[in-house]
Backbone as JSON Lines, residues from 0, in Angstrom:
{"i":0,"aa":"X","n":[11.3,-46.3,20.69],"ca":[10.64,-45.63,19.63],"c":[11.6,-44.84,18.78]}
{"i":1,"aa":"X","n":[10.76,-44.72,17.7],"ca":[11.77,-43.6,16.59],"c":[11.36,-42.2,17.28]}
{"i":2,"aa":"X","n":[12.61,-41.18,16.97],"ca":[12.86,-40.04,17.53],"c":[12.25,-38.88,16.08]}
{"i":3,"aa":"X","n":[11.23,-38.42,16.55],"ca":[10.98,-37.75,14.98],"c":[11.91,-36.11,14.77]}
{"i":4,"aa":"X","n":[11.97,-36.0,13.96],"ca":[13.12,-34.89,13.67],"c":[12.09,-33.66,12.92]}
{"i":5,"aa":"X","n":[12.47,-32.39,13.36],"ca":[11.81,-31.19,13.01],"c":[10.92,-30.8,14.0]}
{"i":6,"aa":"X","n":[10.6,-29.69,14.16],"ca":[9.32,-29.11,14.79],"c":[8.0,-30.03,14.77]}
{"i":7,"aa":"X","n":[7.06,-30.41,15.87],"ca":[6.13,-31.08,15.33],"c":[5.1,-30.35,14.75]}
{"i":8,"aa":"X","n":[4.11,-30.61,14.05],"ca":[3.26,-29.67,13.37],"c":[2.04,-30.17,13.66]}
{"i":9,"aa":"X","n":[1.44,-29.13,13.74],"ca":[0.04,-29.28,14.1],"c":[-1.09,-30.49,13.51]}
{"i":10,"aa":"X","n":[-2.4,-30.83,14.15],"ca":[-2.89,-32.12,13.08],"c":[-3.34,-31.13,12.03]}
{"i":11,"aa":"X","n":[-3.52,-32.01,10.96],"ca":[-4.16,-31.0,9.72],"c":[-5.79,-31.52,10.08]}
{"i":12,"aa":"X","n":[-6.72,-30.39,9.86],"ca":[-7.97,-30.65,10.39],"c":[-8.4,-31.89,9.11]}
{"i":13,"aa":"X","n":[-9.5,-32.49,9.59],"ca":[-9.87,-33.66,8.72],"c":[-11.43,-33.69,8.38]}
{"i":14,"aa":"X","n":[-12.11,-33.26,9.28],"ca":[-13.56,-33.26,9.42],"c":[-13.9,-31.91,8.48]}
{"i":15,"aa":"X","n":[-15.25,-31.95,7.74],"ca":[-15.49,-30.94,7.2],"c":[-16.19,-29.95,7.99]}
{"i":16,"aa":"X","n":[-16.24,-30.27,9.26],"ca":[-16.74,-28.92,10.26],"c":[-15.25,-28.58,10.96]}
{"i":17,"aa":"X","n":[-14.59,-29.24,11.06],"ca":[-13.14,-28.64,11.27],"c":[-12.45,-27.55,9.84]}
{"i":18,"aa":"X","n":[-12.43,-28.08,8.7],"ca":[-12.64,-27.24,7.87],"c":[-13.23,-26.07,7.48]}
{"i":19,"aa":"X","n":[-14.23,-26.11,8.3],"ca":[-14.74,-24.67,7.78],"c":[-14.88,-24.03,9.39]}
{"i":20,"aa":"X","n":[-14.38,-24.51,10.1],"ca":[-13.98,-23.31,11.16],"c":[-12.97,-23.04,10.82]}
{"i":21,"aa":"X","n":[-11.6,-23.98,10.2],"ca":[-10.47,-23.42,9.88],"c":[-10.55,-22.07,9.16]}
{"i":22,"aa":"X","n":[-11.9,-22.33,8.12],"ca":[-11.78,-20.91,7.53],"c":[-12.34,-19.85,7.91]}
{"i":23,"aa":"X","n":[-12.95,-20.32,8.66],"ca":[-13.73,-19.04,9.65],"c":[-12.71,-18.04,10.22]}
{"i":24,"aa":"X","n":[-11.99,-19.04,11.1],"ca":[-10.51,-18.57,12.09],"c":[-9.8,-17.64,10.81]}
{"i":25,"aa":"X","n":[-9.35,-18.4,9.32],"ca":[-8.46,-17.55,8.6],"c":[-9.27,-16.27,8.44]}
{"i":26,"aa":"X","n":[-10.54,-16.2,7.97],"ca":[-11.08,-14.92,7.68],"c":[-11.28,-14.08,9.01]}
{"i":27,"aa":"X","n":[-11.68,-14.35,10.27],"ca":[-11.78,-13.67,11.43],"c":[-10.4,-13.1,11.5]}
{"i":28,"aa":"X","n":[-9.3,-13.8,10.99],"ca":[-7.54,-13.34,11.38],"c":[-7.3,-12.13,10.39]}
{"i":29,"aa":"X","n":[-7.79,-12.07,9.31],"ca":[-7.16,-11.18,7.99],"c":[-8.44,-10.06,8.48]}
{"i":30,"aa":"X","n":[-9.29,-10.13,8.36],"ca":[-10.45,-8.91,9.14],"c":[-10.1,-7.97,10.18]}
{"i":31,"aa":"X","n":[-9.37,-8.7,11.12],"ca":[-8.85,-7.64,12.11],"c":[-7.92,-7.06,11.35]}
{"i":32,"aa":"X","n":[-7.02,-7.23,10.55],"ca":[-5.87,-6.4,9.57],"c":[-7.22,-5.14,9.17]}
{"i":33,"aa":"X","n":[-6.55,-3.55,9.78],"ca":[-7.3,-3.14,9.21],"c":[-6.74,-2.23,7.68]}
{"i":34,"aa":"X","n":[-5.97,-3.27,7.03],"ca":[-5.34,-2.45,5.65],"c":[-6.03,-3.69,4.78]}
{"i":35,"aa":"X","n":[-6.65,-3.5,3.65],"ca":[-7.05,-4.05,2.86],"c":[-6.04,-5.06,2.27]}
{"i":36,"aa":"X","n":[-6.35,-6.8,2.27],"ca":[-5.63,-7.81,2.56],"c":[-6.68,-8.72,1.45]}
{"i":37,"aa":"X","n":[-5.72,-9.28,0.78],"ca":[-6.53,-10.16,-0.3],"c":[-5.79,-11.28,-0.82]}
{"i":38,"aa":"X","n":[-6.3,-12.71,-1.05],"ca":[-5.4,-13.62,-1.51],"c":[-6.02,-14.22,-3.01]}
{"i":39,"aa":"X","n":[-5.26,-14.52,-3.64],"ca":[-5.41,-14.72,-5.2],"c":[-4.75,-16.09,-5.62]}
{"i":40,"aa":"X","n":[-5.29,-16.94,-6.84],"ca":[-4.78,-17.63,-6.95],"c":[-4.11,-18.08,-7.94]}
{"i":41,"aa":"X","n":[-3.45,-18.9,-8.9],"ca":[-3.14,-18.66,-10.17],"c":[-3.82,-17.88,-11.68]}
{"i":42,"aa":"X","n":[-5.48,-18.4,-11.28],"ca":[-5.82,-17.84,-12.39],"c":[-6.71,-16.68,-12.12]}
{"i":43,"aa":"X","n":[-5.75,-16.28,-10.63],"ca":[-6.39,-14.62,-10.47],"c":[-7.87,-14.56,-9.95]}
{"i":44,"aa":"X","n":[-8.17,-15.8,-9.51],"ca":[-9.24,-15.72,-8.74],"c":[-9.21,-15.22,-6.95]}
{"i":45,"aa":"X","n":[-10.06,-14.69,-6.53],"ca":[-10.16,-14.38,-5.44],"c":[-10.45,-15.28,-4.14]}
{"i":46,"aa":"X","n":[-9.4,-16.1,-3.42],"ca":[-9.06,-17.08,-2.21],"c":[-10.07,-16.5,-1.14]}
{"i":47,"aa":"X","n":[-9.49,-15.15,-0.85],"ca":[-9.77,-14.58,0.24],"c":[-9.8,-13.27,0.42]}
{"i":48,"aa":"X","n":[-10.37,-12.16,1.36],"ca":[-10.22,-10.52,1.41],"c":[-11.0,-10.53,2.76]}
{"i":49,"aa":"X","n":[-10.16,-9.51,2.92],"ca":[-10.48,-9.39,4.33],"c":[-11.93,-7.8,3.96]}
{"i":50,"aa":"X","n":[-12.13,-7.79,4.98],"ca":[-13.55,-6.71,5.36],"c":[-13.24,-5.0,4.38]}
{"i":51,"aa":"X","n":[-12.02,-5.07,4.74],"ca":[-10.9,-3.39,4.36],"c":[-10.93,-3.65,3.22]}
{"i":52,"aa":"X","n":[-10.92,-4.41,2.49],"ca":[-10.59,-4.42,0.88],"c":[-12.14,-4.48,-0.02]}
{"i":53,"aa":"X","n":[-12.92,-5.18,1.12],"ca":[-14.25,-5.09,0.51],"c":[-15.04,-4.02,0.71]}
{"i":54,"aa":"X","n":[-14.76,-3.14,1.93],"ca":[-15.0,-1.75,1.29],"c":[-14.29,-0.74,0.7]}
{"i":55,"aa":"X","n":[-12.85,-1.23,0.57],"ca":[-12.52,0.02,-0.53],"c":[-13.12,-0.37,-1.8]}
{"i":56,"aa":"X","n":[-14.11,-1.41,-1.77],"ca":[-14.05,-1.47,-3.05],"c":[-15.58,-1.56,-3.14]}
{"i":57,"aa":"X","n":[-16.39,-1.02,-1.94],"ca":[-17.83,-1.05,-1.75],"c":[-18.18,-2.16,-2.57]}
{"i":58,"aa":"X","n":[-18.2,-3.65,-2.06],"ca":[-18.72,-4.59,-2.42],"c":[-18.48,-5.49,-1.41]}
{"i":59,"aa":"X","n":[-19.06,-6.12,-0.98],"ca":[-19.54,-7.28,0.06],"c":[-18.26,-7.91,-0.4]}
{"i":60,"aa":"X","n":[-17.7,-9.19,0.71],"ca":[-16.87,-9.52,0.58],"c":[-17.24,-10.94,-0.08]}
{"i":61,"aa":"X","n":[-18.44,-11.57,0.07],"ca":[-19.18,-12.86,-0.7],"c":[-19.31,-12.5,-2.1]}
{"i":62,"aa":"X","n":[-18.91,-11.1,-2.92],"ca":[-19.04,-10.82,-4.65],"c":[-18.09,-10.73,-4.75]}
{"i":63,"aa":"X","n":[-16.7,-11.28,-3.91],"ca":[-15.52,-10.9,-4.4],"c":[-14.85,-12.68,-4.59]}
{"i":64,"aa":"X","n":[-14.99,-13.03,-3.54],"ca":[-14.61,-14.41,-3.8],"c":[-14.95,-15.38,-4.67]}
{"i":65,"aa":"X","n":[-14.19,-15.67,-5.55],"ca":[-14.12,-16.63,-6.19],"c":[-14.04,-15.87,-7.92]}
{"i":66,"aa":"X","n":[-14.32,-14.67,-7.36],"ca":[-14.04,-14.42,-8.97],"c":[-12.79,-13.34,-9.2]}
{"i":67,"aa":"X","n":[-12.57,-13.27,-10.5],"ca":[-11.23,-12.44,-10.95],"c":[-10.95,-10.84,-10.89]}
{"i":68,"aa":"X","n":[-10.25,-10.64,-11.07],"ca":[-10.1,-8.91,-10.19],"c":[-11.2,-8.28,-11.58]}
{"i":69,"aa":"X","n":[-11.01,-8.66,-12.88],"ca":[-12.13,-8.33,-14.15],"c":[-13.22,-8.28,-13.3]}
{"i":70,"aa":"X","n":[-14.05,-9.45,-13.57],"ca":[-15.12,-9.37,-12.82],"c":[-15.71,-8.98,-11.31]}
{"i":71,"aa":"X","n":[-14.65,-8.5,-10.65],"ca":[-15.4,-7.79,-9.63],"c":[-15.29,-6.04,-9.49]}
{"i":72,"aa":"X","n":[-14.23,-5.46,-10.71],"ca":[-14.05,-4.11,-11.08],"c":[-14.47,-3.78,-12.28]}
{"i":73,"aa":"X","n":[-14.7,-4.81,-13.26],"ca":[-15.54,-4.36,-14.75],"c":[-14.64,-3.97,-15.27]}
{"i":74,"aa":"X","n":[-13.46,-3.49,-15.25],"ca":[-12.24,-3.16,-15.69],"c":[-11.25,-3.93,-16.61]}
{"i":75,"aa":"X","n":[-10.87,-3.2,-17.58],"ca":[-9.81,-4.81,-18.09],"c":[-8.45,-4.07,-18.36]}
{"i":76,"aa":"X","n":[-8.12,-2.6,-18.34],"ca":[-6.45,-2.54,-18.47],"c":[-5.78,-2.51,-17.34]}
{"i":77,"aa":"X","n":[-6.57,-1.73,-16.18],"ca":[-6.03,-2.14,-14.99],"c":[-5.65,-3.57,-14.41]}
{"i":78,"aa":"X","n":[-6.78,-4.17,-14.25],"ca":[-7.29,-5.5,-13.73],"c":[-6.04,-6.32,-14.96]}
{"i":79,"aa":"X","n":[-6.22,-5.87,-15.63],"ca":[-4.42,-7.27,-16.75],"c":[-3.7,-6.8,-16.36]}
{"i":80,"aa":"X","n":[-2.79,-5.25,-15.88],"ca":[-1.7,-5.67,-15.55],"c":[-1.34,-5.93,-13.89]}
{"i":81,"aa":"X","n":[-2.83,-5.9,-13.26],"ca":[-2.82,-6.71,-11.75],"c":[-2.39,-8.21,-11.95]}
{"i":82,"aa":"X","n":[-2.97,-9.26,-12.97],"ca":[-2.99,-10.21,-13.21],"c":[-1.67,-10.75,-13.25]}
{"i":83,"aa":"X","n":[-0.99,-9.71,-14.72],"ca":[0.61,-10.02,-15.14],"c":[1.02,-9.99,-13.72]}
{"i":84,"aa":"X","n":[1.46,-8.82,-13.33],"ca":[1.86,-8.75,-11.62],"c":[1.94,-10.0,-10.69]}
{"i":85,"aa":"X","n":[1.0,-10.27,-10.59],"ca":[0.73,-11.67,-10.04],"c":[1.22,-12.94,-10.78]}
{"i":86,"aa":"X","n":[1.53,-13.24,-12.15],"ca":[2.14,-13.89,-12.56],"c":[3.67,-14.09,-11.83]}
{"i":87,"aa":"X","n":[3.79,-12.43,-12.36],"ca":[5.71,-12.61,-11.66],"c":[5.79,-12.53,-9.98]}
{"i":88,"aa":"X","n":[4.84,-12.76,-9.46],"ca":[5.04,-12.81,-8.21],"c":[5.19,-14.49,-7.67]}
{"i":89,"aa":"X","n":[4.02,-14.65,-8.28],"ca":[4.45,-16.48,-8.46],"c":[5.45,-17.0,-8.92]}
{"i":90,"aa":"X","n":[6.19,-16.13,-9.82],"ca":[7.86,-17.07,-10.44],"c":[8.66,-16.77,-9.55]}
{"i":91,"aa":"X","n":[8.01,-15.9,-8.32],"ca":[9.1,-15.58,-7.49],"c":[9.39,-14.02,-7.03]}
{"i":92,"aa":"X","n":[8.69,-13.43,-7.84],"ca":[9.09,-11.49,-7.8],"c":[8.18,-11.25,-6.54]}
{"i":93,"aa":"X","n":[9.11,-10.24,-5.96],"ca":[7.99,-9.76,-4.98],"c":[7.58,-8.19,-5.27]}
{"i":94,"aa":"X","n":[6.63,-7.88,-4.83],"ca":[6.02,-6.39,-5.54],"c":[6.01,-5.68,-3.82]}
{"i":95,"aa":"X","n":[7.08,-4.28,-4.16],"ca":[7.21,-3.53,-3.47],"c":[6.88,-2.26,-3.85]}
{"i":96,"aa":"X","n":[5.44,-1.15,-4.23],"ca":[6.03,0.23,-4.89],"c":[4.63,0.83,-4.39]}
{"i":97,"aa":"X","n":[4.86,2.52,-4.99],"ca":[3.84,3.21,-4.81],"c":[3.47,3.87,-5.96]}
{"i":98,"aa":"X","n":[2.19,3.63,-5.86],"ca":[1.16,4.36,-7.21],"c":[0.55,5.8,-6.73]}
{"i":99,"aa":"X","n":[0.28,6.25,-8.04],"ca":[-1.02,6.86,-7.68],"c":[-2.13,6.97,-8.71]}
{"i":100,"aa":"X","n":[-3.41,6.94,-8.07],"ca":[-4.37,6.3,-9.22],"c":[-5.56,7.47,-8.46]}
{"i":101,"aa":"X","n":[-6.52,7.11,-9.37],"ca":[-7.72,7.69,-9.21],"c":[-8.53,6.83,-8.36]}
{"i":102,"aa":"X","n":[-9.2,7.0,-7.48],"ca":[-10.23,6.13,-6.9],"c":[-11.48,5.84,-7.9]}
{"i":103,"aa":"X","n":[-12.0,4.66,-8.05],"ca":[-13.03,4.62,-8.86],"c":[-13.84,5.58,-9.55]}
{"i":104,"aa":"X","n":[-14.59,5.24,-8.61],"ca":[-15.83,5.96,-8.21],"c":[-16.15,7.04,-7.39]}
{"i":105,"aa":"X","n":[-15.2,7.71,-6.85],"ca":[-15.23,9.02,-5.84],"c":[-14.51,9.71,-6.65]}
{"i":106,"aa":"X","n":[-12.91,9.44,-7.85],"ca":[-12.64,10.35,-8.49],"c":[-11.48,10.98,-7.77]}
{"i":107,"aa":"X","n":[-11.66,10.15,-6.42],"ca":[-10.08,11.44,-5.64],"c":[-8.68,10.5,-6.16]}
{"i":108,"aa":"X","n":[-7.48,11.3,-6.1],"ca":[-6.24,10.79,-6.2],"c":[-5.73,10.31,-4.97]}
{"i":109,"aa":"X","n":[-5.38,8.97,-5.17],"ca":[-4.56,8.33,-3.77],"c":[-3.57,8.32,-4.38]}
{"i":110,"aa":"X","n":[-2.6,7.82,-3.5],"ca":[-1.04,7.54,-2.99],"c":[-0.85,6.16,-2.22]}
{"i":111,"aa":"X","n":[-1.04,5.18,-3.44],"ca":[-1.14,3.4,-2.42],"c":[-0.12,3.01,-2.36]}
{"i":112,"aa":"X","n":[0.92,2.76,-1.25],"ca":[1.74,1.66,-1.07],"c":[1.41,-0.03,-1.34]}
{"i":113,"aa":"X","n":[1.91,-0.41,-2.44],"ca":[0.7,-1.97,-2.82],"c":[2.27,-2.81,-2.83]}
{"i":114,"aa":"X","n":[1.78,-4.25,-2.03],"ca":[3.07,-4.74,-1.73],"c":[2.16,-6.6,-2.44]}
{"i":115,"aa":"X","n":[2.9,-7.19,-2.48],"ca":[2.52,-8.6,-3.08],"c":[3.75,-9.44,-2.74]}
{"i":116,"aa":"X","n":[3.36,-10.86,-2.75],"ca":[4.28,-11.91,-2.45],"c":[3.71,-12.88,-2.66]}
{"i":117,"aa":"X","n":[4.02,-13.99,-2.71],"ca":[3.45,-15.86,-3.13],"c":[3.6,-16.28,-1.94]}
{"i":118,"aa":"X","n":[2.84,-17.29,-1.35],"ca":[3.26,-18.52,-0.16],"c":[2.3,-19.67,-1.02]}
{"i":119,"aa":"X","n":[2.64,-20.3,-0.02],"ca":[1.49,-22.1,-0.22],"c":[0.46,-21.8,0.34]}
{"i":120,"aa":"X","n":[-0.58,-22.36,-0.39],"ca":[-1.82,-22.1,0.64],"c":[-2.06,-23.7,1.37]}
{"i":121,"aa":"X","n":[-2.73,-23.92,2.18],"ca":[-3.04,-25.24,2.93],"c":[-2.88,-26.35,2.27]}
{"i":122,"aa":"X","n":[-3.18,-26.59,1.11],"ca":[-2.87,-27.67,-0.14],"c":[-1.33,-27.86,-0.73]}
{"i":123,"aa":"X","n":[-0.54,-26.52,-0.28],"ca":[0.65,-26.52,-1.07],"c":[0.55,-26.04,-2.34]}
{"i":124,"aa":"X","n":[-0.36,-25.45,-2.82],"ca":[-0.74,-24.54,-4.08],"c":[-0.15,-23.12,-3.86]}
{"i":125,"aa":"X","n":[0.68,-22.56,-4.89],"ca":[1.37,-21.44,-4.69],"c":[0.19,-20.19,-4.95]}
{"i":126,"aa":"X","n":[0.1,-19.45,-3.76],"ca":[-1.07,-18.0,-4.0],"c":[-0.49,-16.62,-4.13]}
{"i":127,"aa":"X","n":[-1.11,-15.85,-4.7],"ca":[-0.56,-14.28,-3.86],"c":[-0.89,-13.21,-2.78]}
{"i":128,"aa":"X","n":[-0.31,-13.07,-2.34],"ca":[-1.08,-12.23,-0.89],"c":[-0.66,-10.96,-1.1]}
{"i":129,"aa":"X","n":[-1.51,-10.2,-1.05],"ca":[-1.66,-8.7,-1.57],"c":[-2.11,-7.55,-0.76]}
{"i":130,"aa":"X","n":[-1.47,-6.56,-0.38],"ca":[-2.19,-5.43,0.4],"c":[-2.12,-4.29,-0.05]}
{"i":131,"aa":"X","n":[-2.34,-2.97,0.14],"ca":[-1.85,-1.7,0.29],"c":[-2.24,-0.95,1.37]}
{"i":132,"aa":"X","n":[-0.82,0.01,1.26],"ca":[-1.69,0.76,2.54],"c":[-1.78,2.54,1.82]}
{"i":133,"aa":"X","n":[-2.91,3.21,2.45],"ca":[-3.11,4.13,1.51],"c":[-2.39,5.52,2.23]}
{"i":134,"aa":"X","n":[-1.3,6.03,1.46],"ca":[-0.42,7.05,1.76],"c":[-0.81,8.6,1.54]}
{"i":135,"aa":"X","n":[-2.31,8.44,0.98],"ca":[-2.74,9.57,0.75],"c":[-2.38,10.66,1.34]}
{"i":136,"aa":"X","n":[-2.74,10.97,2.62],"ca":[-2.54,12.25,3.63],"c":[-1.26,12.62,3.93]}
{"i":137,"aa":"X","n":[-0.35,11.21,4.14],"ca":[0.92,11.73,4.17],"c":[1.79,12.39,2.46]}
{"i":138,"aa":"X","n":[1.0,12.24,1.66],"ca":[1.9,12.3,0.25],"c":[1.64,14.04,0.42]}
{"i":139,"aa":"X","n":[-0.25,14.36,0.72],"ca":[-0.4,15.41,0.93],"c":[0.09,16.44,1.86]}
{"i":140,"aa":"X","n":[0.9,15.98,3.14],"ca":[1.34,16.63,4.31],"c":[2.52,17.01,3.84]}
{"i":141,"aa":"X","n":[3.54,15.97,2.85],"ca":[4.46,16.06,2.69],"c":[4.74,17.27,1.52]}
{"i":142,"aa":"X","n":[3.35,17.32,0.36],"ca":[3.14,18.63,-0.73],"c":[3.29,19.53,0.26]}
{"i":143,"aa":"X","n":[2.35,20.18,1.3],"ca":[2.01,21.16,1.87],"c":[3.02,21.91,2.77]}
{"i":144,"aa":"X","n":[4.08,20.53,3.54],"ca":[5.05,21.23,3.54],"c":[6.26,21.91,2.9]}
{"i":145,"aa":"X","n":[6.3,21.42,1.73],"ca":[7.55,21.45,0.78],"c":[7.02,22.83,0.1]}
{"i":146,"aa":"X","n":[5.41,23.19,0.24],"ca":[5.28,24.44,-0.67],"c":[5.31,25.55,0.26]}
{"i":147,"aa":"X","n":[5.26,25.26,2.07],"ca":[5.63,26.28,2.65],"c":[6.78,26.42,2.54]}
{"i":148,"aa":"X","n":[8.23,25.68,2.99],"ca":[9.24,25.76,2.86],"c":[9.59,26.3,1.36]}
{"i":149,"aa":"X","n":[8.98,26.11,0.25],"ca":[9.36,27.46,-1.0],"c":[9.14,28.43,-0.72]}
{"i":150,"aa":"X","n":[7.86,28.79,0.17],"ca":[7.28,29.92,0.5],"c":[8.55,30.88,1.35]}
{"i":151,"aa":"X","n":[9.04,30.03,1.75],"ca":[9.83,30.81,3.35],"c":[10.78,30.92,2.37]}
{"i":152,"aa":"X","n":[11.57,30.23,1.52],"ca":[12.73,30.86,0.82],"c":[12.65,31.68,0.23]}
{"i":153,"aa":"X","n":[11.73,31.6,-0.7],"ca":[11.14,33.01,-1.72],"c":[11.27,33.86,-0.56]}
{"i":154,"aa":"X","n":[10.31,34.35,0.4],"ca":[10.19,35.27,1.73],"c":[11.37,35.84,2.33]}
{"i":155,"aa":"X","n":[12.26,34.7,2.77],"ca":[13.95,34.86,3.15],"c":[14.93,35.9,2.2]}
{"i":156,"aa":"X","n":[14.86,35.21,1.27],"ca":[15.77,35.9,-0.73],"c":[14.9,37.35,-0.73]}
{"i":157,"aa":"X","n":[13.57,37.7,-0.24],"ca":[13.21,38.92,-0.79],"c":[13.79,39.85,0.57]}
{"i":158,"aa":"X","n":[14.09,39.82,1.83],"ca":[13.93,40.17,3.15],"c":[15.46,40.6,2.58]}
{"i":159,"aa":"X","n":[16.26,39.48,2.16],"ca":[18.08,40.05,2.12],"c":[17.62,40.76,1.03]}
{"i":160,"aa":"X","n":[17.24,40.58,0.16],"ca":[17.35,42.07,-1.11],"c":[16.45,43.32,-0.53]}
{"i":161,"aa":"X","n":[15.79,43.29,0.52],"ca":[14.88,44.64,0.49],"c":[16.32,45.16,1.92]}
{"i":162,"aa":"X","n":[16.74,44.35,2.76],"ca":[17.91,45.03,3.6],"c":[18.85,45.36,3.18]}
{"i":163,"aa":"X","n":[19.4,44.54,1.94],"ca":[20.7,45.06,1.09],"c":[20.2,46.32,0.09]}
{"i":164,"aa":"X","n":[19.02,46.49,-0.04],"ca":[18.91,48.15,-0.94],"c":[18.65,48.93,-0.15]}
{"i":165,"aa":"X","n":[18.29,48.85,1.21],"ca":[18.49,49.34,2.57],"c":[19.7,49.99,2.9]}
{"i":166,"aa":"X","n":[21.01,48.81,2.67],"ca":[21.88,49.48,3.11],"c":[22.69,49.9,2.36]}
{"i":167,"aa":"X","n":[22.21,49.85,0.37],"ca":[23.13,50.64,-0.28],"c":[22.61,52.14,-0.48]}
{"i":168,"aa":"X","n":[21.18,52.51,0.37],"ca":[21.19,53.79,0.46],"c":[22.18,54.92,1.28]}
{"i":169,"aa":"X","n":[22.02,53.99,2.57],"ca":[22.84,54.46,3.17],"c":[24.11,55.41,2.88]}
{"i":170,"aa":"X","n":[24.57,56.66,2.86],"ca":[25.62,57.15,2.39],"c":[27.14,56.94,3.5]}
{"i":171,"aa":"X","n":[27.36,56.35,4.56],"ca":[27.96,55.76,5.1],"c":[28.39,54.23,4.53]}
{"i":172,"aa":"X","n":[29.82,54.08,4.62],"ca":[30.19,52.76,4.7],"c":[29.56,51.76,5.87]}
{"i":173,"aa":"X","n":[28.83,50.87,5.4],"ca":[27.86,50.11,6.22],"c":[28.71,48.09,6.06]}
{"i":174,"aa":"X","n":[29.36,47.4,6.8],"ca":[29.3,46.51,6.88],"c":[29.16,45.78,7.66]}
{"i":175,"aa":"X","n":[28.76,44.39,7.8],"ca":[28.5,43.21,8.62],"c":[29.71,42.14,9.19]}
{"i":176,"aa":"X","n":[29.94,41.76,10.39],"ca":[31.22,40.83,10.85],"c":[29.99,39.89,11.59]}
{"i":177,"aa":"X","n":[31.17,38.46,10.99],"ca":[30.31,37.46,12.1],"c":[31.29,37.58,13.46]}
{"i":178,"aa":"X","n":[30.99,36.91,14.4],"ca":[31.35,37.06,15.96],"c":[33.16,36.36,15.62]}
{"i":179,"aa":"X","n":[33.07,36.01,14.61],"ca":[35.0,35.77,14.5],"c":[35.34,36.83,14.18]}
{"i":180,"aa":"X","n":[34.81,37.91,13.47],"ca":[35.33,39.56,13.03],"c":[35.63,39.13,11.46]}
């Protein structure tokens, strides 16, 4: 016999009930991700989203599929330059950064880490796979400490000026040695 070369690869399912367990399995797999997980396709239609993305965005995950980030946010300056984004992710760019935006409809300010990339989907059609993860609390932990630590310097700077007019009352020569003299 011929010796086949490469990894062997799995059968590709063929039956249309093999098919749609395949997609069962993909959506049961991206659901347990519990960071909001979404796949897109050239013309910005919606492949796939996992459970996390369909409630940050309080909408069932069956009103999200198949249609464009427009039509499932009503939005159009945001939602175009999600789109552009996704353009250059398909020529190849990958999207690494952090925003901060308003939440819809609640009005609070997040802190999203939103990351993007292209693969093939099962057909060999180039998609984008999209997440964020939301940095909110830490952006806030990180304010709260940085305004104590002003706090303590301001506090520190006033402590040496109230001991140094301390010790220019003093009518004695008053000075300080560190442990070298």
């Amino acid at each position: 016999g011929e010796a086949r070369k490469g990894p062997a690869r799995p059968p590709r399912p063929q039956a249309p009930g093999d098919l749609a367990r395949a997609d069962a399995f993909v959506q049961s797999l991206i659901d347990v991700i519990p960071h909001p997980v979404y796949v897109r396709d050239a013309e910005g239609r919606y492949l796939l989203a996992n459970s996390a993305y369909a409630k940050a965005l309080d909408i069932p995950v069956a009103e999200i599929i198949g249609r464009t980030p427009t039509e499932v946010r009503k939005e159009t300056e945001h939602t175009a330059a999600m789109l552009a984004e996704d353009r250059e992710v398909l020529a190849g760019s990958v999207v690494f950064k952090e925003v901060i935006n308003r939440h819809t409809w609640r009005g609070e300010t997040r802190h999203l880490l939103i990351t993007k990339g292209a693969c093939l989907d099962a057909h060999g059609t180039p998609v984008v796979v999209g997440t964020y993860f939301d940095v909110t609390h830490w952006r806030q932990t990180e304010s709260a400490l940085q305004e104590a630590l002003e706090r303590e310097v301001v506090r520190r700077e006033r402590t040496q000026q109230y001991v140094q007019r301390l010790i220019n009352v003093i009518p004695q020569p008053v000075y300080v040695k560190d442990a070298q003299s």
